[in-house]
C-alpha positions in Angstrom: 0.0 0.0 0.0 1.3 3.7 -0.7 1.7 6.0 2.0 -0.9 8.3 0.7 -3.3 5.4 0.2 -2.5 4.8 3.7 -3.0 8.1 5.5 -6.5 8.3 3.3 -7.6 5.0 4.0 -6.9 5.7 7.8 -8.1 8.9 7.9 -11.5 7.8 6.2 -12.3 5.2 8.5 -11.5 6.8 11.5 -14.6 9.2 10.2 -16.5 6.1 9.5 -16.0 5.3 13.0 -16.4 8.2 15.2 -13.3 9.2 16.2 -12.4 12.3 17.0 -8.7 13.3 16.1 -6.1 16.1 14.9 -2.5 15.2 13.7 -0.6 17.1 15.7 2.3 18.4 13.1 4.4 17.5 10.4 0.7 17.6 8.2 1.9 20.1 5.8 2.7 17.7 3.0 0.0 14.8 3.8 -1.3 12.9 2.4 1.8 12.2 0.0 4.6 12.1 1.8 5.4 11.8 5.2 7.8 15.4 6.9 8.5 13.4 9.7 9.7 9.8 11.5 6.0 8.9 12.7 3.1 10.1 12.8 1.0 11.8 15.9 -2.6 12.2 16.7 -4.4 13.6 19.9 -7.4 11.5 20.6 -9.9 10.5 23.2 -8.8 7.7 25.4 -12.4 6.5 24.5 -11.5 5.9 21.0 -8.5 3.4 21.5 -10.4 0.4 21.2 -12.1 1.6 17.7 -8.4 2.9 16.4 -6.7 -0.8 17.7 -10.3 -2.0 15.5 -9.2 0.2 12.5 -5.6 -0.5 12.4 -5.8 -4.1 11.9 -8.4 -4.2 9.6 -6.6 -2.2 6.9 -6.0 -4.2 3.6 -2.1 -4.8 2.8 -1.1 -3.4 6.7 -0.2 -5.6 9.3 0.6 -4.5 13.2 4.2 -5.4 14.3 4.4 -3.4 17.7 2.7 -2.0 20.1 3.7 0.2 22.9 1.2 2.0 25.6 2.2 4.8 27.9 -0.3 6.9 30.5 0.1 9.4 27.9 0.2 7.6 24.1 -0.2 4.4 22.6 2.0 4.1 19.6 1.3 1.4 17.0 3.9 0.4 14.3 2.6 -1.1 11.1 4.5 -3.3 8.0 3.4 -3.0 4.6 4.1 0.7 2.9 5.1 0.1 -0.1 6.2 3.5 -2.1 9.3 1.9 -3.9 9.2 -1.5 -4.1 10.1 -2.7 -0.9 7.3 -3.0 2.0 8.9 -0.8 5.3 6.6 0.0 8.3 5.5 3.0 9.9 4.9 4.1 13.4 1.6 6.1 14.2 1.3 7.4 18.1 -2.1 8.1 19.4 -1.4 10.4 21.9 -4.4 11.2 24.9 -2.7 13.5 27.0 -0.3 16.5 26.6 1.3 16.3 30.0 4.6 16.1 32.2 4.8 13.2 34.5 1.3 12.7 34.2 0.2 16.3 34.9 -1.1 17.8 31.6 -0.1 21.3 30.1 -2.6 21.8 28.1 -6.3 20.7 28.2 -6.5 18.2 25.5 -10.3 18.5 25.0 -10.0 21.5 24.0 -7.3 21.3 21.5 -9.4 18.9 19.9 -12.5 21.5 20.2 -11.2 23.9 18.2 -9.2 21.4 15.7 -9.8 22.2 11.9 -9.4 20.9 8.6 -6.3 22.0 7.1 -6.0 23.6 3.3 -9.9 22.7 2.7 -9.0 18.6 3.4 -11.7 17.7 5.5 -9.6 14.8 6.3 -6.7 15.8 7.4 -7.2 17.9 10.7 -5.1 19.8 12.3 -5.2 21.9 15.9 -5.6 25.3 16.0 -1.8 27.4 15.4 -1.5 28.8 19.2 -2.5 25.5 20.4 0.3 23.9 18.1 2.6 25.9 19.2 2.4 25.7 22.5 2.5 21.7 22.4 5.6 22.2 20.3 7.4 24.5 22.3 6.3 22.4 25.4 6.7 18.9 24.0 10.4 19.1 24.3 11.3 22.1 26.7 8.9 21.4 29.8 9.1 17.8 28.8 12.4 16.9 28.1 14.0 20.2 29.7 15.5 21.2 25.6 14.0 23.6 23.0 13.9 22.0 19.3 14.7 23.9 16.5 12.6 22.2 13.9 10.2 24.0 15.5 11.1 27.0 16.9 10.9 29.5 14.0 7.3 29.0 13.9 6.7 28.8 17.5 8.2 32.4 17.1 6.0 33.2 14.5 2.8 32.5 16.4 3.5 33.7 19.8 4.5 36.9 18.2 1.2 37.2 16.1 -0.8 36.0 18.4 0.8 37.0 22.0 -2.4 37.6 23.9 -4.0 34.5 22.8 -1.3 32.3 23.6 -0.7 33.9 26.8 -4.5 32.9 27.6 -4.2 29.8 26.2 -0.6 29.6 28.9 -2.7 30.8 31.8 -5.1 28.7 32.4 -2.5 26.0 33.7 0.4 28.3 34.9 -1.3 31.9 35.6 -1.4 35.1 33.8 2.2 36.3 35.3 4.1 33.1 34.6 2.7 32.3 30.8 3.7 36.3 30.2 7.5 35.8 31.5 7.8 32.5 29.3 6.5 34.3 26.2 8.6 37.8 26.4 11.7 35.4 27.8 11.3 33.1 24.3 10.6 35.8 21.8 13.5 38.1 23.1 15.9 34.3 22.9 17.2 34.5 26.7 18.1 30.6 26.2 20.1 30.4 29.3 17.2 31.8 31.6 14.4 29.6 29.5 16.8 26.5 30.4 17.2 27.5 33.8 14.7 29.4 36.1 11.8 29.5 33.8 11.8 26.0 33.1 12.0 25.6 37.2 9.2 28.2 38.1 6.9 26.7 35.2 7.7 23.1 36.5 7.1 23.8 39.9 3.8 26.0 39.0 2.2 22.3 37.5 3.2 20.4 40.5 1.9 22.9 42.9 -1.4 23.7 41.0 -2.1 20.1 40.3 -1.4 18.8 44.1 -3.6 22.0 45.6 -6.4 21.5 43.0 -6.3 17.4 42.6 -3.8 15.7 44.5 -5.8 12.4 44.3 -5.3 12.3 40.5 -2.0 13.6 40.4 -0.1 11.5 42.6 -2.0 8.9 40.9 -0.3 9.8 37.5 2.6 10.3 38.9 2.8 6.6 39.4 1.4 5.7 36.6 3.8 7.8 35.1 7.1 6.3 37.0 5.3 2.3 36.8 5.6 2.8 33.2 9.1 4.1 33.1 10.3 1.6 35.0 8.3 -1.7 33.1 9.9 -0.5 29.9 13.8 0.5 31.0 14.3 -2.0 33.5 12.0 -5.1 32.4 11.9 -7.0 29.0 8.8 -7.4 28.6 8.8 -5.1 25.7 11.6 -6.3 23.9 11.6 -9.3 21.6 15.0 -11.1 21.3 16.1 -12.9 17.7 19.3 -14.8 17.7 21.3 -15.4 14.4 23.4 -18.5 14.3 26.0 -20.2 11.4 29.5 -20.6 10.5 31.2 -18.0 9.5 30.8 -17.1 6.2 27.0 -17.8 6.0 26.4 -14.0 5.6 24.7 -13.4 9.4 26.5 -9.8 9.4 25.3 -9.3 5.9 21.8 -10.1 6.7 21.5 -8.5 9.9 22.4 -5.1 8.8 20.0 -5.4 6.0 17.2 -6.3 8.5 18.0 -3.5 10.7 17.8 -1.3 7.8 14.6 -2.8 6.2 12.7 -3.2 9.3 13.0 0.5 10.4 9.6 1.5 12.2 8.5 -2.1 12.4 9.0 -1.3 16.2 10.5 1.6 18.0 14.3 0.5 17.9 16.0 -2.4 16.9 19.5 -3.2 18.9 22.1 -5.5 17.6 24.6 -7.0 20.1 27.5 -8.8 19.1 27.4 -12.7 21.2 27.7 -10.5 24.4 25.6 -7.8 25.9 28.5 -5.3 26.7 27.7 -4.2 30.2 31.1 -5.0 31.5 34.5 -3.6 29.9 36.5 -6.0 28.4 39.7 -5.7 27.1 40.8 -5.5 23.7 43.8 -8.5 23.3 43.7 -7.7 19.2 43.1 -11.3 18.9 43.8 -12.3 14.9 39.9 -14.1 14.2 41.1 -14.6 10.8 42.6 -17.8 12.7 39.4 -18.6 15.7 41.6 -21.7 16.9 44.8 -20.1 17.4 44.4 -19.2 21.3 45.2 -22.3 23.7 42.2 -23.4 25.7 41.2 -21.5 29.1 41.8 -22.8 32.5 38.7 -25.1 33.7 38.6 -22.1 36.7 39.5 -19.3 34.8 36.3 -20.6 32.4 34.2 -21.1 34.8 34.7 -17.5 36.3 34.4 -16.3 32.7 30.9 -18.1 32.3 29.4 -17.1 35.3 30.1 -13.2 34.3 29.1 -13.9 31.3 25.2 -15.5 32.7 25.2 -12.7 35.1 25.7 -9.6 32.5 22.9 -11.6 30.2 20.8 -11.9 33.0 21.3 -8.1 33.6 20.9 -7.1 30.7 17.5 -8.4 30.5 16.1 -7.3 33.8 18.1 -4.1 34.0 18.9 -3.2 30.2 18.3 0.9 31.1 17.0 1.1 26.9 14.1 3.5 26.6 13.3 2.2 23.0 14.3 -0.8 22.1 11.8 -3.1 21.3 13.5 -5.9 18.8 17.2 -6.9 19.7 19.1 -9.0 17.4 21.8 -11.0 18.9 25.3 -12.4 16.2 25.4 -15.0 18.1 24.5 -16.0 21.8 25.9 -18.1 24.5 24.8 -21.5 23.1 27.8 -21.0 20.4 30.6 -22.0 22.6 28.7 -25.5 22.4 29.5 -25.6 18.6 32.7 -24.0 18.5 34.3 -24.6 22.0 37.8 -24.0 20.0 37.0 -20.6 19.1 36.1 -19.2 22.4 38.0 -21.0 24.7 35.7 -22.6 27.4 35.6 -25.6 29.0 32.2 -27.1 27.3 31.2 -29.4 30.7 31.1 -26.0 33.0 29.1 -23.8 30.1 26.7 -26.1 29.2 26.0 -26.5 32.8 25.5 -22.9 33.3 23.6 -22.8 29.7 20.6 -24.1 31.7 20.8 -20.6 33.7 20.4 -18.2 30.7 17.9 -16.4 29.5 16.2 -18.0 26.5 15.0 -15.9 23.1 12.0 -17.0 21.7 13.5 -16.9 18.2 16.5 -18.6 16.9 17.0 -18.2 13.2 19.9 -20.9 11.6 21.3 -19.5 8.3 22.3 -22.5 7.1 24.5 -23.6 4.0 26.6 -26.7 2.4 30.2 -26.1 3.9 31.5 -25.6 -0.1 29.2 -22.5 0.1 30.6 -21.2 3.1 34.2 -21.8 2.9 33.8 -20.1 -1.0 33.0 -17.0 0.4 35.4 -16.9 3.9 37.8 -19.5 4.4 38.8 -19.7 8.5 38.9 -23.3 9.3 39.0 -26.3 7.4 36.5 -28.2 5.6 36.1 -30.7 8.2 35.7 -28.4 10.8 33.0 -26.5 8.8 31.0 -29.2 8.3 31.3 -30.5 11.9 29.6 -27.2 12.8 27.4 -26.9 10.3 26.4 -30.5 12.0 25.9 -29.2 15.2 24.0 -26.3 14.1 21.8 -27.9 12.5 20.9 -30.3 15.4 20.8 -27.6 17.9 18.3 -25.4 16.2 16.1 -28.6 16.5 16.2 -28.5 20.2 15.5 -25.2 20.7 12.1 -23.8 21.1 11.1 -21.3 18.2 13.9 -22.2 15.9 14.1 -22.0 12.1 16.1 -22.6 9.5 16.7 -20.5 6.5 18.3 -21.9 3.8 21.5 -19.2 3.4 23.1 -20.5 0.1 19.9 -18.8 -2.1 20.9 -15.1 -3.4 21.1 -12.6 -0.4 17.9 -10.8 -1.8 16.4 -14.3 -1.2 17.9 -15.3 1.9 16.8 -11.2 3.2 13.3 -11.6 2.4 13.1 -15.1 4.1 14.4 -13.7 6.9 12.8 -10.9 7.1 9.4 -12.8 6.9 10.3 -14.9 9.8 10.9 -12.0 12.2 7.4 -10.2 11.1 5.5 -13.2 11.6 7.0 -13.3 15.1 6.2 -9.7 15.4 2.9 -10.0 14.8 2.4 -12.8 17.1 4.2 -11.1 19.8 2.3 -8.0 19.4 -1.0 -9.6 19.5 -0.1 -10.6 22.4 0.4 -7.3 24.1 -2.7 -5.9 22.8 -4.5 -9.3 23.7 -6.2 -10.2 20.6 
């Protein structure tokens, strides 16, 4: 499906459902193309089960993520098509303009005085002094930074429009205050707007919302915070994929191609190299042209090794500290010392023994190939070596839960779509969970 097909098909049956919604920038050159990395919409929380409705009943589209905040849900969809290659889209669904779940602007309203933009009865838009202020606020009371993108016509309004905006301003932070912010951001005193002002007008929305509602506010607030913490320091909304073969199979090749193709499939997609990285390690400038070359470890010194290694996985998945990644794609994993114990130096009777300890993906993808395909494109170790891990590849992906097996001697544009088919399926399955359908 086209973009613009898309946006209009979207946009016509939200109308043919009810809902009421603005996009809230980046419309100027909608339907055709798309001026930004997603796309945002201020609804009614009322509406999410008849948007969820909408968005998987669109022909060609299919949901791959799903991600819910107090504040927005944000859904991320596979299947634009514009030239020649499906990529996906993110579209956030935002129902309240807020700071740690206080809101800055009353979001009913914005929506009240919404309008179609440029005669599209379609596409609507908010109001310009509404706009702006969500703009201006959406980073610097939010995220404590001004952005640029926007700023010129942020200007432009509260300088047309000053006592508008000012009213608009004062019916959260008070007449005084909304004046100070707008004469301190048309006259560009960045260092006071940074400082103070951002203090006063953050302090303002605490005290007005715990002296007028402190029920409801302390009440977002944890909302707020329970949310934080689910997605930075759980992983329950991050799908793992491991990629396993010899090397040679093409698993680097592939991965950066996935990374690039799947782009808004889901909010960020992570690649980590066999280890997650949380502890320094130093760099020995080990030759891997020759794997084998380093004598084994020490049975102690391995199992040391190991048990650092299940504790930074195990970390890493409870207390990752990532925001936004949702799909992380693993070269490799633990399991490989099993099939190359040579290469990495372990004792195999202590790591398979802690392999039992660490934490499973539920994917497992095996690019697999005839060792005179491999070794014709890198040559490392010899042939019988090759195919003794091609061997033991091949029988471990059959013991794993959720493993497949993509045959990795077709061309790479072959092998890539494959791939990339497995990983959306899985997607979709994961997601459907999460929005329990």
């Amino acid at each position: 499906m086209k973009f613009s097909d898309f946006i209009i098909s979207l946009l016509k049956e939200f109308n043919s459902n009810d809902v009421t919604y603005c996009i809230l920038r980046n419309y100027k050159s909608l339907p055709n193309v798309n001026d930004g990395n997603d796309i945002d919409f201020l609804v009614r929380q009322a509406d999410l089960a008849k948007i969820s409705e909408v968005l998987y009943a669109l022909p060609g589209m299919v949901v791959t993520g799903y991600a819910k905040r107090p504040y927005v849900v944000s859904f991320f969809l596979f299947g634009i098509n514009d030239e020649g290659v499906d990529t996906g889209i993110q579209v956030d669904f935002f129902i309240s303009l807020s700071w740690k779940g206080m809101p800055y602007i009353d979001a009913d309203q914005m929506l009240t005085t919404s309008r179609p933009f440029s005669n599209n009865e379609l596409i609507i838009i908010p109001d310009i002094k509404y706009e702006a202020v969500n703009n201006l606020f959406s980073s610097y009371l939010v995220g404590g930074w001004i952005k640029e993108k926007y700023l010129d016509g942020i200007l432009v309004v509260f300088s047309k429009h000053l006592d508008q905006v000012i009213e608009i301003l004062s019916r959260t932070f008070g007449h005084n205050l909304s004046k100070e912010l707008v004469e301190n951001l048309l006259a560009n005193n960045r260092q006071y707007l940074l400082g103070m002002m951002l203090w006063k007008l953050r302090t303002m929305l605490v005290y007005i919302n715990i002296t007028s509602s402190p029920i409801p506010m302390l009440k977002g607030l944890f909302s707020y915070y329970k949310y934080e913490v689910l997605y930075r320091m759980t992983s329950s909304n991050i799908d793992d994929v491991v990629f396993l073969g010899v090397d040679g199979v093409g698993k680097s090749t592939v991965i950066k191609s996935v990374v690039r193709d799947l782009k808004n499939t889901t909010k960020e997609i992570g690649v980590c190299h066999l280890r997650p990285g949380l502890f320094k390690r130093s760099n020995n400038n080990i030759d891997v042209s020759d794997p084998h070359a380093m004598p084994e470890r020490s049975f102690l010194f391995s199992m040391i090794k190991l048990q650092l290694w299940t504790v930074e996985l195990w970390l890493n998945k409870v207390f990752h500290g990532h925001k936004n990644i949702t799909l992380r794609i693993w070269d490799r994993y633990y399991h490989d010392i099993f099939i190359d114990p040579k290469r990495y130096r372990y004792r195999t009777g202590g790591a398979r023994l802690l392999g039992r300890l660490i934490p499973k993906p539920k994917l497992w993808i095996l690019l697999d190939a005839s060792s005179d395909v491999v070794l014709g494109r890198k040559q490392e170790v010899s042939t019988e070596e090759c195919e003794r891990q091609i061997e033991s590849y091949r029988k471990f992906i059959t013991s794993v839960s959720g493993g497949v097996v993509i045959d990795a001697s077709q061309t790479e544009g072959n092998v890539l779509s494959d791939v990339k088919a497995v990983i959306i399926d899985y997607m979709i399955k994961r997601t459907n969970e999460r929005v329990n359908r």
